[in-house]
HTML snippet that shows the backbone in 3Dmol.js (N, CA, C, O; Angstrom):
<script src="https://3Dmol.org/build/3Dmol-min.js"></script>
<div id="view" style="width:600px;height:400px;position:relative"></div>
<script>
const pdb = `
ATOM      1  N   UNK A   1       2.739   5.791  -8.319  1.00  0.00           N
ATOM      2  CA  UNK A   1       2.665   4.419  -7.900  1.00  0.00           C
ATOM      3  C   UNK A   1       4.070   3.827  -7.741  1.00  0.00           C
ATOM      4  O   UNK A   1       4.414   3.135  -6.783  1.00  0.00           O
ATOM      5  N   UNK A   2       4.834   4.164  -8.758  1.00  0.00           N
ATOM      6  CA  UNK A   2       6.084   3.317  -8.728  1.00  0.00           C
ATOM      7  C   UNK A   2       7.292   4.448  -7.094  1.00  0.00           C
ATOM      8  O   UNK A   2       8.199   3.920  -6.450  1.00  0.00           O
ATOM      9  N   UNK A   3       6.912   5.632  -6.956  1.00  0.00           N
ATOM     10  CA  UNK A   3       7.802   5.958  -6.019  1.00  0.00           C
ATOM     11  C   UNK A   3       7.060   5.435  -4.969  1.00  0.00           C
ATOM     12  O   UNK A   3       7.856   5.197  -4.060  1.00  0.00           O
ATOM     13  N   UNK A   4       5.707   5.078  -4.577  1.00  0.00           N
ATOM     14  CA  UNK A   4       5.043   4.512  -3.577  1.00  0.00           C
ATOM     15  C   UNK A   4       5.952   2.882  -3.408  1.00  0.00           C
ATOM     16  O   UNK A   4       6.780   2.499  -2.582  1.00  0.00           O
ATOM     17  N   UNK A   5       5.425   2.325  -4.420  1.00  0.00           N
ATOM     18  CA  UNK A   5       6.547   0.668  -4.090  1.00  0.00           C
ATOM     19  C   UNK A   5       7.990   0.817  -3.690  1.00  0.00           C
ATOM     20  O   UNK A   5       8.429   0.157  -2.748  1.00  0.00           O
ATOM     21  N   UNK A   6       8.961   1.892  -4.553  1.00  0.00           N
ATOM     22  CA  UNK A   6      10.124   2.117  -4.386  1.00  0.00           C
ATOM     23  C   UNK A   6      10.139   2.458  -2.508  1.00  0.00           C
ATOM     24  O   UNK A   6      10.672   1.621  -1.779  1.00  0.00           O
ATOM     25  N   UNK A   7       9.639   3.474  -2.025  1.00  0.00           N
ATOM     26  CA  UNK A   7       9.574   3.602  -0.765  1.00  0.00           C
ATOM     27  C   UNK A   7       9.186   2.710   0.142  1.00  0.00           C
ATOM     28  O   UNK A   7       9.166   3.057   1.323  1.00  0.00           O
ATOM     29  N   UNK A   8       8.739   1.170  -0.293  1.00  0.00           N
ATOM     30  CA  UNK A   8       7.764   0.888   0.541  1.00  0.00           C
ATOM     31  C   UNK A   8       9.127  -0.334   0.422  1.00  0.00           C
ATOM     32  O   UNK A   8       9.129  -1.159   1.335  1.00  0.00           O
ATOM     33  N   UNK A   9      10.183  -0.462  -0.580  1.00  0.00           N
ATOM     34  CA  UNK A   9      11.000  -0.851  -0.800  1.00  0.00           C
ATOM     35  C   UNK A   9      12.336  -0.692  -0.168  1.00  0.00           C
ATOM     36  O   UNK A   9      12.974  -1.687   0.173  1.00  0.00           O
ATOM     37  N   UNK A  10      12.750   0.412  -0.012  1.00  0.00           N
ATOM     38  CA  UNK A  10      13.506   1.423   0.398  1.00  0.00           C
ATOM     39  C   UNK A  10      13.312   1.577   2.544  1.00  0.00           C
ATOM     40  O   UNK A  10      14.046   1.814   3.503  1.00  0.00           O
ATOM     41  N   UNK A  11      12.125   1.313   2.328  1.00  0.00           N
ATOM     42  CA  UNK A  11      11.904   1.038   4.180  1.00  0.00           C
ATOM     43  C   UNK A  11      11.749  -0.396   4.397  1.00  0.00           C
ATOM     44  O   UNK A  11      12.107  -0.869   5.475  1.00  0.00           O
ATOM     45  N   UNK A  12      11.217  -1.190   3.421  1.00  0.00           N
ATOM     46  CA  UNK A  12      11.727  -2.903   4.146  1.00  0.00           C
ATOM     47  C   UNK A  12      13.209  -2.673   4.134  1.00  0.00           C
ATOM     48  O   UNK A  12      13.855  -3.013   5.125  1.00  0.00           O
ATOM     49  N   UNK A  13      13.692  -2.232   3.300  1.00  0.00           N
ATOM     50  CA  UNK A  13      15.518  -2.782   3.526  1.00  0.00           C
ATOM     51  C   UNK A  13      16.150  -2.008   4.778  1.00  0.00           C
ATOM     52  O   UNK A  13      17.019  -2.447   5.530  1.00  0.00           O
ATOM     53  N   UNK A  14      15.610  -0.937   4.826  1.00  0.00           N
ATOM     54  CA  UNK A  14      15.961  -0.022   6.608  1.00  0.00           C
ATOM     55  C   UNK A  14      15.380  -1.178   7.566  1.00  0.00           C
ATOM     56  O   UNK A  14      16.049  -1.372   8.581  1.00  0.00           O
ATOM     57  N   UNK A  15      14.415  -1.847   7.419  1.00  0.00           N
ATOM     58  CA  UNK A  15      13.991  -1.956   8.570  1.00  0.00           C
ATOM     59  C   UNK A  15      14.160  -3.321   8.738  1.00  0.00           C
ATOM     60  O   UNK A  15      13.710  -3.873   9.741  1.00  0.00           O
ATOM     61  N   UNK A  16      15.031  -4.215   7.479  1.00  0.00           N
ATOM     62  CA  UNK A  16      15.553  -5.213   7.884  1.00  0.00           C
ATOM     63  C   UNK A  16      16.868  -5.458   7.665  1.00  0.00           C
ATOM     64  O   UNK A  16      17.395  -6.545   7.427  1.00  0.00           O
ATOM     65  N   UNK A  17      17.663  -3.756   7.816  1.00  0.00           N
ATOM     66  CA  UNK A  17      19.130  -3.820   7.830  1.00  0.00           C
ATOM     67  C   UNK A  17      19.332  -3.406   9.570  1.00  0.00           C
ATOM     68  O   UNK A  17      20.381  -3.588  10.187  1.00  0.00           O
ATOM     69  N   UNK A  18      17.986  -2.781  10.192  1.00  0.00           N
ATOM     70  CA  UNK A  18      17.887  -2.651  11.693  1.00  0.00           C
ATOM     71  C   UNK A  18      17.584  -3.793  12.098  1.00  0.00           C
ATOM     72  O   UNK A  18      18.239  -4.044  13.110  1.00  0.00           O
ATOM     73  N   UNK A  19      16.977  -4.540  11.838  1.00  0.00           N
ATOM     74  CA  UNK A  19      17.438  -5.934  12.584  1.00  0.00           C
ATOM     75  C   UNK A  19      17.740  -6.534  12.562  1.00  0.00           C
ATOM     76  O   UNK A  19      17.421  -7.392  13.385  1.00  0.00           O
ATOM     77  N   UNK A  20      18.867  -6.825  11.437  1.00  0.00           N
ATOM     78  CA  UNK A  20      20.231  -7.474  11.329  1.00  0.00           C
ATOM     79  C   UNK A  20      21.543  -6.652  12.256  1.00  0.00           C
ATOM     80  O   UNK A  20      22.546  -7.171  12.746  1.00  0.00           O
ATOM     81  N   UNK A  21      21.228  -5.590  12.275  1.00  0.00           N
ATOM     82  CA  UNK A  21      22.029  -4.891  12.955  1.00  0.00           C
ATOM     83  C   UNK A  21      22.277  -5.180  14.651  1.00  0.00           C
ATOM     84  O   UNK A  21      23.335  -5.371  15.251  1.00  0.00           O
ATOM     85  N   UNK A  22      20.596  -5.123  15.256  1.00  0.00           N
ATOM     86  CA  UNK A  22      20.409  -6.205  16.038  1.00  0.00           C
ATOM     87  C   UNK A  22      20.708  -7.250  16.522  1.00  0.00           C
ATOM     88  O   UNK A  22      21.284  -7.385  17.601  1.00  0.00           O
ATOM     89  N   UNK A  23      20.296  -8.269  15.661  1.00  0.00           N
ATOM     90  CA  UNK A  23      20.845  -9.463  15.710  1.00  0.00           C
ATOM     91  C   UNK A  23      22.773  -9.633  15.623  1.00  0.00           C
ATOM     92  O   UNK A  23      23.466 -10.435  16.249  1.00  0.00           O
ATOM     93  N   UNK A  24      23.059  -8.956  14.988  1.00  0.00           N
ATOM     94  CA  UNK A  24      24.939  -9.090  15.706  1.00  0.00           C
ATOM     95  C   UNK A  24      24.941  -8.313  16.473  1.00  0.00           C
ATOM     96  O   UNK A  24      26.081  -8.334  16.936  1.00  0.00           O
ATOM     97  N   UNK A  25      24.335  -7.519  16.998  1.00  0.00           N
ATOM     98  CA  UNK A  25      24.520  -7.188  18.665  1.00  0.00           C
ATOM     99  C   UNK A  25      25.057  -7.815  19.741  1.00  0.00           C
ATOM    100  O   UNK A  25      26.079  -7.689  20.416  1.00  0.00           O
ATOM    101  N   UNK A  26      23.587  -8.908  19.721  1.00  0.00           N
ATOM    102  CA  UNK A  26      23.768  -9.816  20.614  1.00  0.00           C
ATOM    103  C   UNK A  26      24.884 -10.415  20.321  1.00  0.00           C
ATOM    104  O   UNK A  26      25.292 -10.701  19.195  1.00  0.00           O
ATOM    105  N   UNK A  27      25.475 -10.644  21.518  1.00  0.00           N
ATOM    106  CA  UNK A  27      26.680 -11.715  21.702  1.00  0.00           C
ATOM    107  C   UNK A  27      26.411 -12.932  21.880  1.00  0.00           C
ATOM    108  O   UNK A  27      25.252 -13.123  22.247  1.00  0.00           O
ATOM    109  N   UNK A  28      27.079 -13.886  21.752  1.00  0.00           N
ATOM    110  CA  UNK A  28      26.946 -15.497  22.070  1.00  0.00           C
ATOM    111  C   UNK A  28      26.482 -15.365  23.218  1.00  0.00           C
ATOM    112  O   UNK A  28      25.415 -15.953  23.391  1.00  0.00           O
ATOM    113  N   UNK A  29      27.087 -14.537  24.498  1.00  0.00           N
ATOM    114  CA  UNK A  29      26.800 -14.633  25.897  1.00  0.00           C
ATOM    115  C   UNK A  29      25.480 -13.870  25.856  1.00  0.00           C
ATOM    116  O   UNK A  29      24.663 -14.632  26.373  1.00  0.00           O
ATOM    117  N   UNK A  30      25.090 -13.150  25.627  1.00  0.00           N
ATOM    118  CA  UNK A  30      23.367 -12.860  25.399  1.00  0.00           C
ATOM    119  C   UNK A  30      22.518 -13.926  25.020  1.00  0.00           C
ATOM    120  O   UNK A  30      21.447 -14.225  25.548  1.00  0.00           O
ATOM    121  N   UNK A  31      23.021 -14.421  24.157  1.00  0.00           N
ATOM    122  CA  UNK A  31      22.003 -15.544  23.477  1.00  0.00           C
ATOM    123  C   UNK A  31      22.044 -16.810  24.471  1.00  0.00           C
ATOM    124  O   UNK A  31      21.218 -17.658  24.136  1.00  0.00           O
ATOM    125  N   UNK A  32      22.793 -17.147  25.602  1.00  0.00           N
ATOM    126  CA  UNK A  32      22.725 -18.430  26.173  1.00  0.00           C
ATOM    127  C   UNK A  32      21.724 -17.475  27.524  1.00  0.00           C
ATOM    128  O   UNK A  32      20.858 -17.978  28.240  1.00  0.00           O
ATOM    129  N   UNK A  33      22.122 -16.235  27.539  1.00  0.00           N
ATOM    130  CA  UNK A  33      21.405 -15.693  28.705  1.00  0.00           C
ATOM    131  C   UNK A  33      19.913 -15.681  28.948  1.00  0.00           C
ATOM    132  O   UNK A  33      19.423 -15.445  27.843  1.00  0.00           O
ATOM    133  N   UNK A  34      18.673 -15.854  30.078  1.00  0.00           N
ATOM    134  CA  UNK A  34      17.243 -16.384  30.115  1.00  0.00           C
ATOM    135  C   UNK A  34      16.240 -15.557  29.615  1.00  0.00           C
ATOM    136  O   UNK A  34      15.010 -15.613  29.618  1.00  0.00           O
ATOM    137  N   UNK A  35      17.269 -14.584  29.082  1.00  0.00           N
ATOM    138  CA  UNK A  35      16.411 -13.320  28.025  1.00  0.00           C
ATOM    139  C   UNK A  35      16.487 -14.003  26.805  1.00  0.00           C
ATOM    140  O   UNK A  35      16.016 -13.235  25.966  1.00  0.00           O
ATOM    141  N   UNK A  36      16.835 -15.047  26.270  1.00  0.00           N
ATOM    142  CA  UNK A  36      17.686 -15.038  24.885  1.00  0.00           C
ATOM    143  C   UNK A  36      15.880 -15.277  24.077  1.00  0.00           C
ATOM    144  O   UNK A  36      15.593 -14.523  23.147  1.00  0.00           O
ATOM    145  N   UNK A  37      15.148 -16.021  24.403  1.00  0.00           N
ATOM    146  CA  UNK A  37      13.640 -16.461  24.333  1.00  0.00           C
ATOM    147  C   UNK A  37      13.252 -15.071  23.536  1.00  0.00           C
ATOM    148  O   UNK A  37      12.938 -14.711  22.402  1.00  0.00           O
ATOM    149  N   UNK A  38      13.508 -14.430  25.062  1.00  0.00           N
ATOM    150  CA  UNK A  38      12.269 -13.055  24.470  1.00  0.00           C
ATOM    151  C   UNK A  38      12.669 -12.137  23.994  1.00  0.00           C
ATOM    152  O   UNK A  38      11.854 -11.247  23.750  1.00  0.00           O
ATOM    153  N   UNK A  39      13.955 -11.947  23.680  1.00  0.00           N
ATOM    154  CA  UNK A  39      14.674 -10.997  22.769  1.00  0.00           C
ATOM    155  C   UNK A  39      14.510 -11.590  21.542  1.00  0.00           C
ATOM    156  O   UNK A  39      14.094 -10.792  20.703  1.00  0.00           O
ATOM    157  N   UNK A  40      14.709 -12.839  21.090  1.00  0.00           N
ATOM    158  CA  UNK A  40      14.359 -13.104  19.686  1.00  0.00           C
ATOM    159  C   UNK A  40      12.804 -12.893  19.220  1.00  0.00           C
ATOM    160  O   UNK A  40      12.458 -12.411  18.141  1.00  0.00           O
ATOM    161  N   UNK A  41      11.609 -13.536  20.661  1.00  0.00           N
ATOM    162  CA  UNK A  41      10.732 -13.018  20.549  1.00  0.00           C
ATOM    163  C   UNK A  41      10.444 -11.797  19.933  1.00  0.00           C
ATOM    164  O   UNK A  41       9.558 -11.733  19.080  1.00  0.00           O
ATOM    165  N   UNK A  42      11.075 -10.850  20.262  1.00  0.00           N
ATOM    166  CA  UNK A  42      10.944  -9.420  20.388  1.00  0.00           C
ATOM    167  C   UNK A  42      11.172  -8.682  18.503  1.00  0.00           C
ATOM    168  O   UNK A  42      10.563  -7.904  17.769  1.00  0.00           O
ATOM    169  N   UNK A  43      12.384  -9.507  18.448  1.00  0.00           N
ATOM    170  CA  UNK A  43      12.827  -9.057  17.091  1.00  0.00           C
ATOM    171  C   UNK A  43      12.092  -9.561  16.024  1.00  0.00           C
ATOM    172  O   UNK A  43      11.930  -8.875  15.015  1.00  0.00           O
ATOM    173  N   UNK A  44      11.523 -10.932  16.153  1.00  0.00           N
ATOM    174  CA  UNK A  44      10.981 -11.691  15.180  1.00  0.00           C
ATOM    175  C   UNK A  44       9.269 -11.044  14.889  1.00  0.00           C
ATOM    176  O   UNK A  44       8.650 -10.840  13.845  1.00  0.00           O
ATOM    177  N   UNK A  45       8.925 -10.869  16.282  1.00  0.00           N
ATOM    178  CA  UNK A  45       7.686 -10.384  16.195  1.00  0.00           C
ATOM    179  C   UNK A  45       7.727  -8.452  15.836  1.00  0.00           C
ATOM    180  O   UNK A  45       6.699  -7.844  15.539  1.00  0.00           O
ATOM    181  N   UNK A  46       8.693  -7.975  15.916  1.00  0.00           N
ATOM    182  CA  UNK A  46       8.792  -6.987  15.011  1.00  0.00           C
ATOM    183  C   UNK A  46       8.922  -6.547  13.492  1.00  0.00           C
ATOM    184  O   UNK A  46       8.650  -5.577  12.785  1.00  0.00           O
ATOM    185  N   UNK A  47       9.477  -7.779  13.394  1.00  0.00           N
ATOM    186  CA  UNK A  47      10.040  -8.196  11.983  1.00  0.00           C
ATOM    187  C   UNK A  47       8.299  -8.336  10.971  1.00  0.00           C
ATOM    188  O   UNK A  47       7.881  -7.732   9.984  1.00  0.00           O
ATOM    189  N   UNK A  48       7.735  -9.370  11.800  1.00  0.00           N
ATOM    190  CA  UNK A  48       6.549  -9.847  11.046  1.00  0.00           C
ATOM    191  C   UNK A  48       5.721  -8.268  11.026  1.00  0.00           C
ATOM    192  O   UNK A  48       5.687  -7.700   9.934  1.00  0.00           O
ATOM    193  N   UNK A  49       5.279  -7.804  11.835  1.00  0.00           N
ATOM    194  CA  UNK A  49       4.955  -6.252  12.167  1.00  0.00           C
ATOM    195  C   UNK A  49       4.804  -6.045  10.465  1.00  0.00           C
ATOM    196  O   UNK A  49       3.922  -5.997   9.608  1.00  0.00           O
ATOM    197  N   UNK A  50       6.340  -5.955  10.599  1.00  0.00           N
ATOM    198  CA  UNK A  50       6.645  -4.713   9.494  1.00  0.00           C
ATOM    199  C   UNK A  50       5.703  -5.315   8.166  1.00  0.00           C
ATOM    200  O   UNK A  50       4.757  -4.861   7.523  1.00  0.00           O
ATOM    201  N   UNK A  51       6.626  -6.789   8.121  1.00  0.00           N
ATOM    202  CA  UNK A  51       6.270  -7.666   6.987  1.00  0.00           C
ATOM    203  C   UNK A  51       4.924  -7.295   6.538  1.00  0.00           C
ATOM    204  O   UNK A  51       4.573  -7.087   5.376  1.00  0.00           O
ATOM    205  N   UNK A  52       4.076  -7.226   7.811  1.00  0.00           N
ATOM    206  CA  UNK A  52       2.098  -7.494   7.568  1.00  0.00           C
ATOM    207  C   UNK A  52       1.910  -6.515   7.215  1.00  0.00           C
ATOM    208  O   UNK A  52       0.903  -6.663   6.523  1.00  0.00           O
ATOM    209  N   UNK A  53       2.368  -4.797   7.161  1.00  0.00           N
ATOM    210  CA  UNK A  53       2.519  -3.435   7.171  1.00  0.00           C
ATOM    211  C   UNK A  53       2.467  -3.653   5.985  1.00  0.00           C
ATOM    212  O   UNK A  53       1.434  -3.336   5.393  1.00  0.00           O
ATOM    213  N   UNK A  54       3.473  -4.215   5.319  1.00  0.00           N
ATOM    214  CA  UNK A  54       4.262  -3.960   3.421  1.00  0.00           C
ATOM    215  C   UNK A  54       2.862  -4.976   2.892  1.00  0.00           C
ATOM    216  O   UNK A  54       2.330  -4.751   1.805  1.00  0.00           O
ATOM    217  N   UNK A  55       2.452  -5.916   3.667  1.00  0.00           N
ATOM    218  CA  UNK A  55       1.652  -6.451   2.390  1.00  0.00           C
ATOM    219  C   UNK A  55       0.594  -5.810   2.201  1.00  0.00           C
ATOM    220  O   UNK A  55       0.099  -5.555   1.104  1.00  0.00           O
ATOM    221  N   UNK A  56       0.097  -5.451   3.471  1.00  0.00           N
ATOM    222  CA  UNK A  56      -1.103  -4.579   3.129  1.00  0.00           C
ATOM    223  C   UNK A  56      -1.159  -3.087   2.380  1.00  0.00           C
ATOM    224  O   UNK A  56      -2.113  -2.549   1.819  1.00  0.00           O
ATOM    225  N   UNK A  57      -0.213  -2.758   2.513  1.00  0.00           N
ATOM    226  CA  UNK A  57       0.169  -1.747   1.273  1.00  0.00           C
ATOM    227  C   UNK A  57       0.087  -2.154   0.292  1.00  0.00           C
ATOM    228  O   UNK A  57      -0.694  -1.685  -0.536  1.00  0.00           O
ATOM    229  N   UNK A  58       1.001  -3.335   0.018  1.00  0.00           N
ATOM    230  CA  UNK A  58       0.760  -4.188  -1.450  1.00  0.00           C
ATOM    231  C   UNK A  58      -0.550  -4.012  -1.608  1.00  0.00           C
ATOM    232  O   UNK A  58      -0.963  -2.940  -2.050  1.00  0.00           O
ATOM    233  N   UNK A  59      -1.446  -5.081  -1.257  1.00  0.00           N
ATOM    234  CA  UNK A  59      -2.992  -5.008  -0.899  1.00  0.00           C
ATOM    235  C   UNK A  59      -3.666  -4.256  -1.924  1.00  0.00           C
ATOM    236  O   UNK A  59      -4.516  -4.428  -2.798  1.00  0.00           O
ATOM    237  N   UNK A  60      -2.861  -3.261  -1.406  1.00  0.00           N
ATOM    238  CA  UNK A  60      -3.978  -1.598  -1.601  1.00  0.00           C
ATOM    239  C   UNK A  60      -3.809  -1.378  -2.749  1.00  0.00           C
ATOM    240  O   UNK A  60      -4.713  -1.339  -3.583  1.00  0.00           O
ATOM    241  N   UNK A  61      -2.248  -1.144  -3.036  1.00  0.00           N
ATOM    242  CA  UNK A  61      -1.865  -0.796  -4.547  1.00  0.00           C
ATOM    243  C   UNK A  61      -2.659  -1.526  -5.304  1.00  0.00           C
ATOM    244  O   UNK A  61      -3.366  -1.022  -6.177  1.00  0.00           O
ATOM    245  N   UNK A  62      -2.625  -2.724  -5.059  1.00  0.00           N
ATOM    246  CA  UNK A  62      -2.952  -3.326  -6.356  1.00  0.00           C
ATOM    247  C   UNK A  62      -4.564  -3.699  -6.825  1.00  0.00           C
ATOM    248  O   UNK A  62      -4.875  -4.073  -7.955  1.00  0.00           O
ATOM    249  N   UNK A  63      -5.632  -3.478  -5.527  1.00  0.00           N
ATOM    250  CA  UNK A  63      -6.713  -2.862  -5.485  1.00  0.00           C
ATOM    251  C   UNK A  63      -7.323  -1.747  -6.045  1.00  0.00           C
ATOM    252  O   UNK A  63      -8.467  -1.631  -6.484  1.00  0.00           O
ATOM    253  N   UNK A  64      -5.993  -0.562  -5.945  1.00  0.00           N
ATOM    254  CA  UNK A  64      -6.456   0.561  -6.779  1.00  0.00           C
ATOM    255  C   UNK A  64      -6.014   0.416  -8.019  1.00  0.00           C
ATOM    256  O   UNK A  64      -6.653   1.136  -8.787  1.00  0.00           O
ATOM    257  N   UNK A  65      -5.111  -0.270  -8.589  1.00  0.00           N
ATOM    258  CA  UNK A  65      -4.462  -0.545 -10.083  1.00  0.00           C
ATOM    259  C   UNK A  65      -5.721  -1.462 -10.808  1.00  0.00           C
ATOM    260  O   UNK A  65      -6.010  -1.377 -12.001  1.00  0.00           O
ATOM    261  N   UNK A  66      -6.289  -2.206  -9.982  1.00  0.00           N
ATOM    262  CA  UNK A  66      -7.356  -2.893 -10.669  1.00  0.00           C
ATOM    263  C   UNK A  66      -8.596  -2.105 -10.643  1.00  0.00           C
ATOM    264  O   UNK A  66      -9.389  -2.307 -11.563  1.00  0.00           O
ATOM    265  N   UNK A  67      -8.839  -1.403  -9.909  1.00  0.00           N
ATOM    266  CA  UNK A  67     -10.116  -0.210  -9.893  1.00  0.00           C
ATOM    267  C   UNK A  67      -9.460   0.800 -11.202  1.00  0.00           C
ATOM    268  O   UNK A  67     -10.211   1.272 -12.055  1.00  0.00           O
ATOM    269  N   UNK A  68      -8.702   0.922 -11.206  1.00  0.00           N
ATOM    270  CA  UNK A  68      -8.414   2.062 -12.134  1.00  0.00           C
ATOM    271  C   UNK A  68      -8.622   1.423 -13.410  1.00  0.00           C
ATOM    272  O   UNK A  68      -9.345   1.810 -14.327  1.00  0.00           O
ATOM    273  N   UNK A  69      -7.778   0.229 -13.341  1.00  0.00           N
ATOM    274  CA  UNK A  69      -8.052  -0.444 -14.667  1.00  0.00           C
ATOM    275  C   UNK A  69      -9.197  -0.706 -15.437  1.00  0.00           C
ATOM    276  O   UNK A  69      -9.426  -0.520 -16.632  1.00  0.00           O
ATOM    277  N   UNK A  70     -10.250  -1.438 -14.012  1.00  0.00           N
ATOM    278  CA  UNK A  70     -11.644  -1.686 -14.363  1.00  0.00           C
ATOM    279  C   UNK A  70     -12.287  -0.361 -15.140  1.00  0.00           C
ATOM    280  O   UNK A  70     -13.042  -0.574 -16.089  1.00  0.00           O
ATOM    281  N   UNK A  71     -11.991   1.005 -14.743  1.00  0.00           N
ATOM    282  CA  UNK A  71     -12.297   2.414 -14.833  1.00  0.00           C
ATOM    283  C   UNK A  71     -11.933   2.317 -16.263  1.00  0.00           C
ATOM    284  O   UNK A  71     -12.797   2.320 -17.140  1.00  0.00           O
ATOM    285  N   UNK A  72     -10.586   2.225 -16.526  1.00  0.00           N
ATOM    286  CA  UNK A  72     -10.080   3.215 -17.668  1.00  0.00           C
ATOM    287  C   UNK A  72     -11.258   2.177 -19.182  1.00  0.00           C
ATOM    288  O   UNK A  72     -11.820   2.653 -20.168  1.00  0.00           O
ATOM    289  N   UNK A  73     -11.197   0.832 -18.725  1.00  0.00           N
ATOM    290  CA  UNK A  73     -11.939  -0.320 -19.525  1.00  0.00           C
ATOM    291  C   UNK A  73     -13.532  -0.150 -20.053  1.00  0.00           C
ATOM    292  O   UNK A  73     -14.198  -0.759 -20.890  1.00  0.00           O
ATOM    293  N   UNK A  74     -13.834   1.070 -19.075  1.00  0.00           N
ATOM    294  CA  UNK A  74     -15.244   0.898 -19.462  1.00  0.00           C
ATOM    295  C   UNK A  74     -15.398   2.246 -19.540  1.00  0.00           C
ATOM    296  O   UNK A  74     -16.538   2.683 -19.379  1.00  0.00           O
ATOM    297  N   UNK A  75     -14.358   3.130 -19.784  1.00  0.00           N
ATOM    298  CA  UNK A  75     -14.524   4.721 -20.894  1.00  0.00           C
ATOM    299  C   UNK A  75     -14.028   4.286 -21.331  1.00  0.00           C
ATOM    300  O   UNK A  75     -13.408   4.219 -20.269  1.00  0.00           O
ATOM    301  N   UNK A  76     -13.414   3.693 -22.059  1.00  0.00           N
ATOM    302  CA  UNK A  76     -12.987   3.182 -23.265  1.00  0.00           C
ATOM    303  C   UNK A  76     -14.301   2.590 -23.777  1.00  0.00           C
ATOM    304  O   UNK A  76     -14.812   3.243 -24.687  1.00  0.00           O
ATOM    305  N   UNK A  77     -14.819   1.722 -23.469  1.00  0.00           N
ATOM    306  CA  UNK A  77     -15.410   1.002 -24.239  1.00  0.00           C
ATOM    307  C   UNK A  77     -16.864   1.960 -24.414  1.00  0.00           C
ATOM    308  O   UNK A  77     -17.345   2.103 -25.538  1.00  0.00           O
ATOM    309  N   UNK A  78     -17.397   2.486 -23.410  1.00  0.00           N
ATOM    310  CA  UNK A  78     -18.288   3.617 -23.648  1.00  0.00           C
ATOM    311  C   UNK A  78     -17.878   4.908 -24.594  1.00  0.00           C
ATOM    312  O   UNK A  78     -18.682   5.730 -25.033  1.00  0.00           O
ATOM    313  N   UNK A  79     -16.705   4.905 -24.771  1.00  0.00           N
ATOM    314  CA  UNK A  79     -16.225   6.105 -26.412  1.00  0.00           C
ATOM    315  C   UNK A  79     -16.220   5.118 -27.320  1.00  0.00           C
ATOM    316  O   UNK A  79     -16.874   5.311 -28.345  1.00  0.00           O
ATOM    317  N   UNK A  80     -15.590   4.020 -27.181  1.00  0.00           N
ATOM    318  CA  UNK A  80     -15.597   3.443 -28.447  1.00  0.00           C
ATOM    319  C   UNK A  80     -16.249   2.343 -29.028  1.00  0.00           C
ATOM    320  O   UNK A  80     -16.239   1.768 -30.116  1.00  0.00           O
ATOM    321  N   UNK A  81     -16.731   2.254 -28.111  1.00  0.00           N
ATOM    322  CA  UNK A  81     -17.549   0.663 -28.006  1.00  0.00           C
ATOM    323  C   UNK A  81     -17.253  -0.641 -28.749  1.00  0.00           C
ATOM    324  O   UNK A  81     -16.269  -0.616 -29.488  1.00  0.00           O
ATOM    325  N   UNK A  82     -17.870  -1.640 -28.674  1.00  0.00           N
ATOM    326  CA  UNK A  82     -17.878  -2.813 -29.092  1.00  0.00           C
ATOM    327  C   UNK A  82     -16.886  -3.558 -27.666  1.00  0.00           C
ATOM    328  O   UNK A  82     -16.846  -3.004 -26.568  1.00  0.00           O
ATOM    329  N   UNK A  83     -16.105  -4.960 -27.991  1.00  0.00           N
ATOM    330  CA  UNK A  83     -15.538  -5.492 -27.161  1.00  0.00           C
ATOM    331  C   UNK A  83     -13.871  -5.523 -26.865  1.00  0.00           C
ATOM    332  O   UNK A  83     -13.027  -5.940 -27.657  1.00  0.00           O
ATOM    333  N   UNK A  84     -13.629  -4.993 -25.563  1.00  0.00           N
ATOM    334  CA  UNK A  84     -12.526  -4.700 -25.443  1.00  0.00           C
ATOM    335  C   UNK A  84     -11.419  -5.705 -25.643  1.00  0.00           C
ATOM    336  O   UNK A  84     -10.252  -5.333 -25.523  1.00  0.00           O
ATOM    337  N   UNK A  85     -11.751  -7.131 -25.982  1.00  0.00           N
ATOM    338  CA  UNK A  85     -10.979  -7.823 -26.241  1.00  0.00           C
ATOM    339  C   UNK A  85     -10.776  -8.115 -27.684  1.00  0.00           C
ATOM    340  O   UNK A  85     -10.549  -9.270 -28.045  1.00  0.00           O
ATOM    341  N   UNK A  86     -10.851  -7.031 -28.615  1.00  0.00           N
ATOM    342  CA  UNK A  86     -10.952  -7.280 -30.207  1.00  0.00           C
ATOM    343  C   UNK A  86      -9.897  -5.866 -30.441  1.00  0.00           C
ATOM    344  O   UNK A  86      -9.424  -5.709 -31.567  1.00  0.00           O
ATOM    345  N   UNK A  87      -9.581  -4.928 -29.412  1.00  0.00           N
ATOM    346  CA  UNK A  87      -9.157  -4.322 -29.589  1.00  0.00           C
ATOM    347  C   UNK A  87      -7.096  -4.770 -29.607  1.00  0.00           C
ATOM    348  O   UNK A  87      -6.275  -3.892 -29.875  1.00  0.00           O
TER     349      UNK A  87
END
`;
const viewer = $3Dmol.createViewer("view");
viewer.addModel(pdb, "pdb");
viewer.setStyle({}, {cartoon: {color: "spectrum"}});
viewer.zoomTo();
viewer.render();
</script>
């Protein structure tokens, strides 16, 4: 789990050191130019891409951390029984 976040960590910062990299590309004279719209378009809506990518990973992880949890809570309490909050 934790090299899953680390990676998922490890590629937001690639993939928002590539579009910073980007973004000083462009020159001042790019940016006044009638592309300037849809090139930021372009980057911003890549950007979010990624963003919606990482949360839904998040998502997941933490879907299965709570399934597992729910899991480990009720063999436990089926070996040992009584209430898991006395423990």
């Amino acid at each position: 789990m934790i090299q899953l976040v680390r990676h998922g960590q490890d590629t937001s910062l690639r993939s928002l050191q590539v579009w910073a990299d980007l973004a000083r590309q462009l020159s001042s004279t790019a940016l006044r130019s009638p592309a300037r719209a849809m090139m930021i378009s372009v980057a911003y809506d890549l950007f979010e891409k990624v963003l919606r990518a990482q949360r839904q990973v998040v998502d997941e992880l933490v879907a299965t951390q709570r399934q597992l949890v729910q899991q480990f809570l009720t063999t436990i309490t089926a070996i040992i029984g009584g209430d898991p909050a006395r423990w």
